[in-house]
N, C-alpha and C positions, 0 to 999 in steps of 0.2 A: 549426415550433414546438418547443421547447427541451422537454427530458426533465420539469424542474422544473416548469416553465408545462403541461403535462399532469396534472401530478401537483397543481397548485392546484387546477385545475378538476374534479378527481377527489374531490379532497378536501371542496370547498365544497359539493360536490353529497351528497357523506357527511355533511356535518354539515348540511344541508339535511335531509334524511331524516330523521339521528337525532333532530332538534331540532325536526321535524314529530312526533314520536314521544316527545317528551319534553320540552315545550317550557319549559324551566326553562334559566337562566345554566350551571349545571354542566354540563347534557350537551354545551353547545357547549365548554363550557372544557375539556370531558372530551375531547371530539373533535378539539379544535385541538390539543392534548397529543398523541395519538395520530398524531393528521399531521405534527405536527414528528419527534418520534423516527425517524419511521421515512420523513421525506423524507433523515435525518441516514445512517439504514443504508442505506439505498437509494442515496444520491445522493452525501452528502458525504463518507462515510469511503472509499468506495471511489474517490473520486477521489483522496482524499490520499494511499490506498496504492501510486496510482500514478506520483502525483506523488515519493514514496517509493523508490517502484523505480527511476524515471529517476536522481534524486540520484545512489544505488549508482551505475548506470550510469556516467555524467559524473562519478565520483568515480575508476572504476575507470579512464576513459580518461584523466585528467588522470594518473594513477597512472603508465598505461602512457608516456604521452609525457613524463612526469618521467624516465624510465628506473628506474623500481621497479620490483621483483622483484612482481607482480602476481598469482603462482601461489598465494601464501596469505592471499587477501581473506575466501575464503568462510570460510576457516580460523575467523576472528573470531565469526563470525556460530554457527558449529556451537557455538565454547564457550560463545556469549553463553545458545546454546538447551539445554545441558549445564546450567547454573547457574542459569538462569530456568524450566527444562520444568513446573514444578508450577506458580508462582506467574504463567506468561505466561495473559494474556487472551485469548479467542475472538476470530482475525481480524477476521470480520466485524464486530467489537466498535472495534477497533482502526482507529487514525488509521493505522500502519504496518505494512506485512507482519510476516507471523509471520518471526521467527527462520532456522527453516529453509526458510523460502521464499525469503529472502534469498540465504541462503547454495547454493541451487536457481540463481537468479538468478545469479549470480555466478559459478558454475559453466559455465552455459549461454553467457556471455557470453568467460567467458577466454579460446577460440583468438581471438576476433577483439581482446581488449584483446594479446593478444600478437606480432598482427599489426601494429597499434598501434605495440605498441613496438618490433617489429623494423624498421616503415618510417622511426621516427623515428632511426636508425644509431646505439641505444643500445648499450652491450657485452653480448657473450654471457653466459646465463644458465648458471649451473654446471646441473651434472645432479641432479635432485631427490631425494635418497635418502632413502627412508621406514622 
């Protein structure tokens, strides 16, 4: 049985209760409200952050076998978090990872996108100088 399909049965059985306890059209409208938001936090947004992350991912490896200079992905993501730190939304609010979890991501991933690019006999990368 599926994550959501527990989470129905959880829920119908909450607004059974409450609506034993309040048995008026609002408290169930109040309760079905309540179950949707937070099947959204629960269930959907954190699927799409991951669906999210993969993107990066398969964005980073098509990078690497284009023979792109791959070493300044996360680079993006640090200014995006530079220029947005006050006005970004709380993750778990969010359809997409934070900023610097991206740019976390991207990091963690670059010896293997640079393996990547070195299996596909792209030219040598100069030396990165900071």
């Amino acid at each position: 049985m599926s994550h959501s399909r527990i989470f129905d049965i959880i829920s119908i059985a909450l607004s059974l209760i409450i609506w034993s306890m309040v048995p008026y059209d609002t408290g169930s409208i109040f309760t079905e409200k309540i179950a949707e938001n937070m099947q959204e936090y629960f269930f959907s947004l954190p699927y799409e952050r991951v669906l999210e992350k993969e993107a990066d991912i398969v964005g980073m490896i098509l990078s690497a076998k284009a023979c792109f200079d791959v070493r300044n992905n996360s680079q993006f993501w640090h200014r995006m978090n530079d220029l947005n730190e006050e006005n970004e939304m709380p993750e778990f609010l969010s359809t997409h990872p934070s900023n610097i979890n991206r740019a976390r991501d991207l990091e963690d991933f670059l010896p293997q996108a640079l393996k990547i690019r070195d299996e596909c006999n792209c030219y040598k990368l100069p030396e990165k100088k900071f």
